[in-house]
Every structure is written in C-alpha cells, then in structure tokens.
N, C-alpha and C positions, 0 to 999 in steps of 0.2 A: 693396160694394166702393167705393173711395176713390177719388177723383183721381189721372188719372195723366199722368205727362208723359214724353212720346215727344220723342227727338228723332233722326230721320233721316239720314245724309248719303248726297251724291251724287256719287261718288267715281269718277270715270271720269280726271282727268289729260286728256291732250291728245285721247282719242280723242274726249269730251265737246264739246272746241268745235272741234274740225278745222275744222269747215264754216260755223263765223259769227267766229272771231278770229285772226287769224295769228298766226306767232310771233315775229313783231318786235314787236307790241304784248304780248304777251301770255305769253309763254318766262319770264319771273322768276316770276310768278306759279306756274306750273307745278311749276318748277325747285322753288320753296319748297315743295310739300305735303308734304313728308317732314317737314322741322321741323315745318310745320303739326300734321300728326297727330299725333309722339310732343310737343308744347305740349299737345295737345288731351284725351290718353288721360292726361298727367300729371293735368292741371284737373282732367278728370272725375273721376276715383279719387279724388280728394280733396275730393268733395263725393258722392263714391256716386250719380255718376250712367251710367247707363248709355247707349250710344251702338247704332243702329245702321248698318253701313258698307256701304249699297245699292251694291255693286261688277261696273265691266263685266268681262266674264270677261276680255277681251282680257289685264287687269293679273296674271291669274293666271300667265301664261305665263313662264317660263323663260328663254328665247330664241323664237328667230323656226322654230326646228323647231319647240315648240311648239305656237305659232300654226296653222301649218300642220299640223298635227297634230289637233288640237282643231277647229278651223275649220267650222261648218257644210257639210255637203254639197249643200244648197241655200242662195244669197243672196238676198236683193230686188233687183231689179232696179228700183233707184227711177225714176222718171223725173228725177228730177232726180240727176243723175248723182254732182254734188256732197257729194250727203248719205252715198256710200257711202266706208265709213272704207279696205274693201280694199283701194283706190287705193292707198295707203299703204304695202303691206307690203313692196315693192321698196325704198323712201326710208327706213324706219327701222334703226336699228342692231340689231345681231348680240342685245345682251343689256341686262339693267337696266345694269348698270356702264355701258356705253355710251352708254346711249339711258333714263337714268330719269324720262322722260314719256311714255313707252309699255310701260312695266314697272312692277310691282310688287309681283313674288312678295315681298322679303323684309318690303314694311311690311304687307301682308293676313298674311304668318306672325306677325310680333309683336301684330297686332289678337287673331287667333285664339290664340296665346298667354296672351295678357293674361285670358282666361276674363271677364271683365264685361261684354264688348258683345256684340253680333252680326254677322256677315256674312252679306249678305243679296245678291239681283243688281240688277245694272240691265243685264239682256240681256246677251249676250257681243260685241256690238257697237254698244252706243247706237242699238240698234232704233229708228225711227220709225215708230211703230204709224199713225200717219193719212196719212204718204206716201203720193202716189200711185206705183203699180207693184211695192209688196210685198203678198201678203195672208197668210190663216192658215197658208198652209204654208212658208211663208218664215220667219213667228215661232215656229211650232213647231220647227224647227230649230236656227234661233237659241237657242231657251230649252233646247232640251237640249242644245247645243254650253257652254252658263253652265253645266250643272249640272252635266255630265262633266267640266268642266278644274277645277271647285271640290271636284270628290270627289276626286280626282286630289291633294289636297291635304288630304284626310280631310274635308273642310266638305264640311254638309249643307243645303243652299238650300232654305228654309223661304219665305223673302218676300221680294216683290217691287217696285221703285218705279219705273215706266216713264219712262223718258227722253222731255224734256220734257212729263213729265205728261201723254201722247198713252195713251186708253187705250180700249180696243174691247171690248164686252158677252161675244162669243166667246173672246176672245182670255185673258181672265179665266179662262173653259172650259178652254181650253188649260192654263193654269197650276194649276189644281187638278188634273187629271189628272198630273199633271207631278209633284205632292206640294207643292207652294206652297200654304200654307194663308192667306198676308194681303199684301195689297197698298197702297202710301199712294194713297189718291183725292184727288181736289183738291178745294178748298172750295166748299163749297156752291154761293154768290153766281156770278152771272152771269159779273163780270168775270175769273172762275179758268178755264170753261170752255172747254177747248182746241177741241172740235169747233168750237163757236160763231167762233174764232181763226182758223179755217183757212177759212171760206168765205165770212164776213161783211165786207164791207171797210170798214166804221163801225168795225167793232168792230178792226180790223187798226189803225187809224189812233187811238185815244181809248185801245183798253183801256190800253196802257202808264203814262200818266198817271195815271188813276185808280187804277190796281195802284200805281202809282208813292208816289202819294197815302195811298194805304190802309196804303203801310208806314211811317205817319208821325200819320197823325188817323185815326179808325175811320170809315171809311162802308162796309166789306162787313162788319162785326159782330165778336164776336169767336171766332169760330169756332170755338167746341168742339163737344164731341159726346157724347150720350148714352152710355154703354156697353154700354145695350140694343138698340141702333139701328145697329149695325157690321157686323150679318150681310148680306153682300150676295145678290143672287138668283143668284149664282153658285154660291156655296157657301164661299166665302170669306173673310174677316174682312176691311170695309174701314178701312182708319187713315187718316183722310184729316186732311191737311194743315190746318192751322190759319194758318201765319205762316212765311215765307221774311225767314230773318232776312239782311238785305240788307248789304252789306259796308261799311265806313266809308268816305265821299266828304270827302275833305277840306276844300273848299269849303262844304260843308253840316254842318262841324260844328256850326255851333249847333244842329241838329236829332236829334243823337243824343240828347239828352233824351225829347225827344218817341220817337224811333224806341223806346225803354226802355222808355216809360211804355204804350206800346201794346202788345207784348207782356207786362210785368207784369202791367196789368189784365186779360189775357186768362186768363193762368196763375192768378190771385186768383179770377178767375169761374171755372175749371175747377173751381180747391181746394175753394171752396165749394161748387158743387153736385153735386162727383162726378162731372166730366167726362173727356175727355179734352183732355188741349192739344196738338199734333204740329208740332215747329219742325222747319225745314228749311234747309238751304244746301248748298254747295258745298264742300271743301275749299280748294279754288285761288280761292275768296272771299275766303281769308283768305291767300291767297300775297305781297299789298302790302299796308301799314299795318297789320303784324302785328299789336305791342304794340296800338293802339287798339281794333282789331274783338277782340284777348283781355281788353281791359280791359272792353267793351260784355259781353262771354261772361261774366265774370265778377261781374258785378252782376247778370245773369241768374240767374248758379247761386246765388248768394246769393239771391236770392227765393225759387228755390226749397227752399232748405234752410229759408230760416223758414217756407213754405208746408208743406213737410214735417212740420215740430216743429207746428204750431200744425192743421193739419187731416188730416196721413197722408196726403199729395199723398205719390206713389211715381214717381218714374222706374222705367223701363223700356224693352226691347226690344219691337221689333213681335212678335217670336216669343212673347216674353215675355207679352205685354197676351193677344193672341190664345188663348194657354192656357188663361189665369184666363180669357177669357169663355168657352172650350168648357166647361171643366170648370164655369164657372155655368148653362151651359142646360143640360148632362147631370144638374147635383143641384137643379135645380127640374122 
C-alpha cells in the first residue's frame, strides 16, 4: 500500500472558540466559513482530493427545537464553568438564516452531497475530554447525542477527532462501542501532548513557541506514520496528525515559504516511504486573508498531485484509510 495523505478539518464555527475569542475579534472570520468551504470542496474536486469534515453535532441542528431535542441527557458539569457551550442556547438565534454561526445543516447537506469527502464528529458539543468535572458518562452522552442528530440526517459517524486534541485511553472504549472505528491522535513529539499541557506549567509557558516554530523549521520531525503501526490498543485505527497547517499572518509573510517547504518535505517523505501524512486546520482559519491561505492550499495540492503521478501518494478519508488497513490485516 502506498502513501497516503489525509487531511482533517475541524469544523465546529463559533461553538469551537466560544470560550478563548469573542465576537468582536473574531464574527468575520466565522461569518466567512461558508465561502470558505464551498472555495475549499471546489479546490479539492479539482485535484481529487478528498476531505474529511470532523463536525460538532451542535451544526447539525435545524433550529434551536433541534438542539433541544438532540441535546444530551447528561452535561459535564466542568468546573470551569466557562468551557460549557449550553450557557448559550438562550442568546442564539431561532435558525441557520438568522444565527449562521451556530448552524449548519444546509453546508454539512452539500458536504454529504458532494459524495468525495467524509463527515465525521467532533462531539456534539466541543467535549473537553481532560476538563476537570466531566468524566466517561458525560462523554458517552455527548457522543451518542453526535451520532443521533447525524443519522437524523442519514450520516453514519464513522470517526472521530477530539476537540482540542484532549483525548482519554477509555474514552477511545467508548467510541468503538459506539461504532467509530478511527480517530486523529496527535503527533508523536512531546511538544503535541495535551495531557503533558494541562498540568505542566514549563510546558504551559514554552510549548506555544516551539509548536510555533515547528510550523515553520522542523524540530518535532516530520511526522508520518507507518501504516502498520495505526492499530491502537483500543481497537481503533489511530490517524494521527502530522502538521496543523497554520493560517497566513500577514506580518510574517516572508515565512510562508518556509511554512510550504515544511510541509512539502513531509508529504515527499510520506510519498516515498509509504507513510501516512494527516494535515489539519480549522475552517474559520481561513475566514481572513482568504485568497493567501487558498493560494498556500494550492501549492500544497499541487505537490501532491505530482506526489501522486510520480509514487501513487493517494488522498483520502479517515474512514477511507482505515478500511484499506482492516481489510490488509484480515488478507494477511
């Protein structure tokens, strides 16, 4: 089996950063993910590649009956009270027309329409799996309140990419019982681990920089991954992340070069050895300095189309990847 390149997105809209950006900084960005994505499903289609759209359930809803409808029976009770999106449901509008940063049935219908990508969850609430005052029966809730309002809509929630990369050994358990067969892990390297993030305060104060860094010169490697080596002890397929492809800073454009050449050379080492490569972002990354960060996407996919022609580098969905490895450990 050949190289393959995965690329993720994390598609939650405002319920995503309710709780670290407000909406005086931050509402345009938001406002834009709809062009963003039909930009983004044009692109792709015209380089055959394929996308998947890790979605909070909350966008599946309709209206605010919906919501309430679908809605877990149990919440987390975070301690940080902050973190909880529910605060909310009183202050947002009736429906998508009103309120389209907290809606998005009709862009998840044209995703699932389009037949090339996938839709996959990120929770039905931007779960925070290592907050303290939620635990497993909070997240089992949650992840069945994602799958019910996504069948609701005929999708079937295959895989999973936890909101801020927060992810728990059991909580894995949970999602295979659940019928989720793969989930994106974070990279390898020290500076990606979220447990290490939440109790270390060296690591609270430096990793940023150095992540900062890393999307720019390589010092955590370049993160592929075997395709023999994806079975987790869960039972799961893990797809873990390679490269969070970071949005264009205008002040720092001389360094879009560089930002290019670090993930190219990662996608050319996937090609070659038969890896995997799994980029990542946000949609609402790309909600300011559209043209730029699609001109960056676009030299991207052109690599990998000559990556394609010259070694059978294959884009893919997680669902996707994850099949071809079941069905290679059932015929060896």
């Amino acid at each position: 089996m050949g190289g393959k390149f995965l690329i993720s997105l994390d598609f939650e809209l405002h319920w995503g950063v309710f709780d670290a950006l407000s909406l005086e900084t931050y509402q345009k960005n938001l406002e834009n993910v709809r062009t963003v994505i039909e930009r983004l499903i044009k692109l792709s289609d015209s380089y055959n590649i394929k996308l998947t759209f890790s979605t909070v359930g909350l966008l599946f809803a309709e209206n605010k009956g919906d919501i309430k409808k679908f809605m877990p029976s149990k919440i987390p009770n975070y301690n940080n009270k902050e973190l909880n999106p529910f605060r909310l449901i009183n202050s947002i509008g009736e429906t998508e027309k009103e309120d389209p940063i907290h809606y998005a049935k009709s862009i998840i219908s044209a995703i699932n329409k389009n037949h090339n990508h996938e839709i996959g969850t990120h929770t039905f609430a931007h779960y925070n799996c290592l907050a303290s005052g939620q635990d497993i029966i909070d997240f089992t809730h949650d992840l069945t309140a994602a799958i019910n309002i996504a069948k609701s809509m005929d999708i079937d929630i295959k895989s999973i990419v936890f909101p801020k990369n927060q992810i728990k050994q059991d909580y894995l358990e949970v999602c295979k019982r659940n019928g989720i067969t793969s989930f994106r892990g974070t990279e390898e390297h020290f500076l990606y681990n979220p447990s290490i993030k939440t109790k270390n305060f060296l690591f609270i104060k430096f990793h940023r920089p150095f992540r900062f860094l890393d999307g720019y010169i390589n010092i955590s490697g370049h993160n592929t991954y075997s395709l023999d080596s994806l079975l987790d002890r869960s039972g799961l397929i893990n797809l873990p992340s390679s490269r969070f492809l970071r949005p264009f800073i205008p002040r720092l454009s001389c360094l879009e070069f560089l930002k290019r050449e670090r993930i190219k050379k990662a996608m050319q080492y996937a090609a070659i050895k038969g890896e995997l490569f799994h980029l990542w972002w946000h949609p609402h990354n790309f909600g300011s300095n559209m043209d730029a960060n699609f001109k960056n996407l676009e030299i991207i996919f052109k690599e990998y189309k000559n990556l394609n022609k010259k070694f059978g580098f294959e884009s893919i969905t997680m669902t996707g990847l994850t099949n071809q490895i079941k069905t290679r450990q059932y015929s060896n």
